[in-house]
N, C-alpha and C positions, 0 to 999 in steps of 0.2 A: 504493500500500500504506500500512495505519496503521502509524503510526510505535507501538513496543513500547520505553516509557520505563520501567517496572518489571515485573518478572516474577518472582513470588512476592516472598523474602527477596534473590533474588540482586543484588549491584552490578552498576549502571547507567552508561553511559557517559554519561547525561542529567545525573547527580545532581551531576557533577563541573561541569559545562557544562551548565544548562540551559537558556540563551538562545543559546548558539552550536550543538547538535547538532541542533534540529528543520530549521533553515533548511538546514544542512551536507547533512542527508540528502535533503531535497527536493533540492537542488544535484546530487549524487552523483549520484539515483538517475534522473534527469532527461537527466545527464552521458550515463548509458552506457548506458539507453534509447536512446539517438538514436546510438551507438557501432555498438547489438549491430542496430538499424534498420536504420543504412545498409551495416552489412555482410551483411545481409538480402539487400536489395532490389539488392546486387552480383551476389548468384547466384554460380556455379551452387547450387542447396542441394542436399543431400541430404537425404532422407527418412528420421530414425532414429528406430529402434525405442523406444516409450516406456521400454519394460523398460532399455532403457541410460540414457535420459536421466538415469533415477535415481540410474544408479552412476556417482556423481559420481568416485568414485576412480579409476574406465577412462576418462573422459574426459580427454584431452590438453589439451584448452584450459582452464585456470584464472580461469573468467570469474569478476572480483572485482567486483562491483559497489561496493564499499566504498571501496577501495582509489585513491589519489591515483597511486598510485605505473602507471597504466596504458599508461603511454609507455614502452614499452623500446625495442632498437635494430631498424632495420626489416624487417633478415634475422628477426629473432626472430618480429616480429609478422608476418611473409608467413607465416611456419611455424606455427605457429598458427593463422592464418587458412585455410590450407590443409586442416588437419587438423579442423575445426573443422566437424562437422556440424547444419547447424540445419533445423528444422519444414518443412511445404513453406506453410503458410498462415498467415498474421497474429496470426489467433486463437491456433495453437499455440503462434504464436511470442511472444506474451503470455505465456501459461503458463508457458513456458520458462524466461522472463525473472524469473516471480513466483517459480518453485519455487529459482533460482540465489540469488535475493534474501534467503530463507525463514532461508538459515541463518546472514547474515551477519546480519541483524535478531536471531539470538538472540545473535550473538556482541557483538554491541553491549548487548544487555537482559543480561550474562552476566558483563559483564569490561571493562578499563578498562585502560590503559597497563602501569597496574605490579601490579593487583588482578584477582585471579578468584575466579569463585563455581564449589563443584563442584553440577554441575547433573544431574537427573533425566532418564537418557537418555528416558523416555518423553515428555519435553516436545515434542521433535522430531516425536514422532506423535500432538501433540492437534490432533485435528482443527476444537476451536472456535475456538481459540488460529489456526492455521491458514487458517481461514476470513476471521475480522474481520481480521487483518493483509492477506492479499491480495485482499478482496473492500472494503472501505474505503477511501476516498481518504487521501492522504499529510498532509492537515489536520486526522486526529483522532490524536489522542495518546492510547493505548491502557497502563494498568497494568490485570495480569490477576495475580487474586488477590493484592494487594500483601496485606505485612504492616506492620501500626502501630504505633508505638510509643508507648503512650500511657501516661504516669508510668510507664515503664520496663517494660510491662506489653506483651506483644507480641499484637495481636490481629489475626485475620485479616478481611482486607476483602472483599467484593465484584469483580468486573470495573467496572471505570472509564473512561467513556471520554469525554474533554475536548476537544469541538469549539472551534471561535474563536466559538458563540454559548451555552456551556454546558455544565452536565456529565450524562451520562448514569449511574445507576448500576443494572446490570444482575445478574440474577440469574438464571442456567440450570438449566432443570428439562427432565431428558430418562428419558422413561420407553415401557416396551411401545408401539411404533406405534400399538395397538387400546385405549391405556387412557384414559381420558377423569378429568383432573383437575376435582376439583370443589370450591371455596373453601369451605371450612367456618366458619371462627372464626381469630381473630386468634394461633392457636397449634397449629391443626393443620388441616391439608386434606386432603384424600381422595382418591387413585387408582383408582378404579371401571374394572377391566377384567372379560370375562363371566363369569367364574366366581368370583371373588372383589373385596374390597374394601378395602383396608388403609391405614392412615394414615403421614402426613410431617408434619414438622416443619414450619409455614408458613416460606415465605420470606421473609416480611414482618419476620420480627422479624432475620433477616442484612441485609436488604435498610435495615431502622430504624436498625439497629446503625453501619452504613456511613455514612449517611449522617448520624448524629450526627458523627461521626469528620472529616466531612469537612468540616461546616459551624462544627463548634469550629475545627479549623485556621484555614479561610478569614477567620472572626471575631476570630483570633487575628492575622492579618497585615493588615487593615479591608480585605480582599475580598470584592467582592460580584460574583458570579457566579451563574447562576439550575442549580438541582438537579434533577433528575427520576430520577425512578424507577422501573427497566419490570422485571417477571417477564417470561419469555418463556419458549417451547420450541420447538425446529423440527420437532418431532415429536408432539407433544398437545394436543389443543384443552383449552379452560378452559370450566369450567360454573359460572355464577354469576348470582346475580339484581341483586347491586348492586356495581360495581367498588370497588374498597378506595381509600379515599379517597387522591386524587397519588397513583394508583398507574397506569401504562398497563400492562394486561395483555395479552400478545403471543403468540398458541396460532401452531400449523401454518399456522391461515385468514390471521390477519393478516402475518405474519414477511415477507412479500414485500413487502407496503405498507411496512413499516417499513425494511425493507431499501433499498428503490428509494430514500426521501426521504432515509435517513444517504448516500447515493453519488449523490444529486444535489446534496448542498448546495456550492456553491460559493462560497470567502472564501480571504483569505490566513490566514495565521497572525496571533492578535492578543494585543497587547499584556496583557490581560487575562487570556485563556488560556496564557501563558508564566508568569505570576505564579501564578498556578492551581497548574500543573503543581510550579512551584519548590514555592512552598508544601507540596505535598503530600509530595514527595521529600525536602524536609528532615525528615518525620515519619514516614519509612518504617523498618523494621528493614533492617539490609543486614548479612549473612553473606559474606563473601569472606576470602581469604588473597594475601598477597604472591606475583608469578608468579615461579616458583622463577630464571628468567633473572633478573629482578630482583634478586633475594638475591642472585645471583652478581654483578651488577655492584656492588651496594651494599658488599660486602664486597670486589670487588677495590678500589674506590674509599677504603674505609677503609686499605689496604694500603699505599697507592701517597702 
């Protein structure tokens, strides 16, 4: 899964630590992969109903994938283990594994020791946001819609996503299954579906805007990292006679191609790409408030 190092305005558990959380989470998620595996492939499984898998609140077992703390005492974990119903096939038990993961990734893109952000319950059901995190390998560093702070000026960015050979900056367009985009001019494009025709804003000028933003920073700390810049839809082809210039355009046709080679690249995490990401997060807007447990320790602590 991509790692989700900013998410809108909200505080990041990156921004604090951002050379010690990427590796952590590879570690972790790696940890108890090979946990929820071999407790797999022990048997007996039972076969449940997806409709449960989701009510994570009826489920008995607390599978934390986050969490250090997964050693308890061994009466504990037989009872757990016991009660603990998994997929009957590998693949499922992929999914399983992705969808238990899903919410502890936002809880990390969300909140932070002593700092939380109050967050948009619809977040939980973006299904793009949901997509690139568990269809992505654990090497690309994902902010999805960050916000900017530039001269104090808060501007919203693009999706972001920082391989160890580069950054991608992405911009989605989802419209009618049957509507066919067609590049008009550097300030408006056109949705041609059958019975009518009506114009968008081009993406070119969010897509320009972003990546101003991104290569002042980088220029600002003397990084050099290579930009690109793709529209895509998973859902509309594109109609064009001449592709806009550095621009890779991604309709319904290509999005598989493009898809296949971000989830074959394989690299560690690199030095360059960590500085990247620092860079960027110290330029983000972040919105959070002290977690009220915290207020209460800080004030008994002034007491005492």
């Amino acid at each position: 899964m991509a790692q989700l190092i900013k998410l809108y305005d909200y505080i990041s558990r990156y921004e604090s630590n951002p050379f010690h959380y990427p590796t952590q989470y590879i570690q972790l998620k790696r940890e108890n992969w090979r946990k929820l595996n071999d407790l797999w492939e022990k048997g007996p499984i039972v076969s449940q109903p997806e409709s449960e898998l989701n009510e994570e609140k009826n489920n008995k077992f607390r599978f934390n994938p986050f969490s250090k703390k997964n050693k308890v005492k061994e009466e504990v974990e037989e009872q757990q283990e016991s009660n603990l119903q998994l997929p009957k096939t590998k693949k499922e038990l992929t999914y399983y594994f992705l969808n238990k993961l899903f919410p502890f990734q936002l809880k990390w893109a969300t909140s932070t020791i002593s700092q939380v952000s109050f967050t948009d319950k619809n977040v939980q059901n973006d299904s793009y946001l949901k997509f690139f995190l568990q269809s992505l390998p654990d090497i690309y560093l994902m902010m999805y819609y960050p916000i900017f702070s530039v001269k104090n000026v808060p501007i919203e960015g693009e999706i972001i996503l920082i391989s160890p050979i580069g950054i991608e900056i992405i911009v989605l367009i989802e419209k009618n299954p049957n509507a066919v985009i067609v590049l008009n001019d550097d300030r408006t494009w056109l949705v041609e579906e059958e019975n009518h025709t009506t114009k968008i804003i081009s993406p070119l000028i969010s897509l320009k805007r972003t990546e101003q933003i991104v290569k002042s920073i980088l220029n600002k700390y003397g990084i050099q990292f290579s930009i690109h810049k793709t529209v895509m839809s998973k859902t509309n082809n594109f109609l064009f006679a001449t592709e806009p210039y550095q621009v890779n355009i991604v309709g319904s046709r290509e999005f598989t191609k493009w898809h296949e080679e971000k989830r074959n690249l394989s690299s560690p995490l690199k030095s360059d790409q960590l500085k990247t990401m620092d860079a960027l997060l110290k330029h983000c807007q972040t919105t959070a408030v002290r977690r009220p447990e915290w207020e209460e320790d800080t004030q008994i602590n002034e007491l005492l």
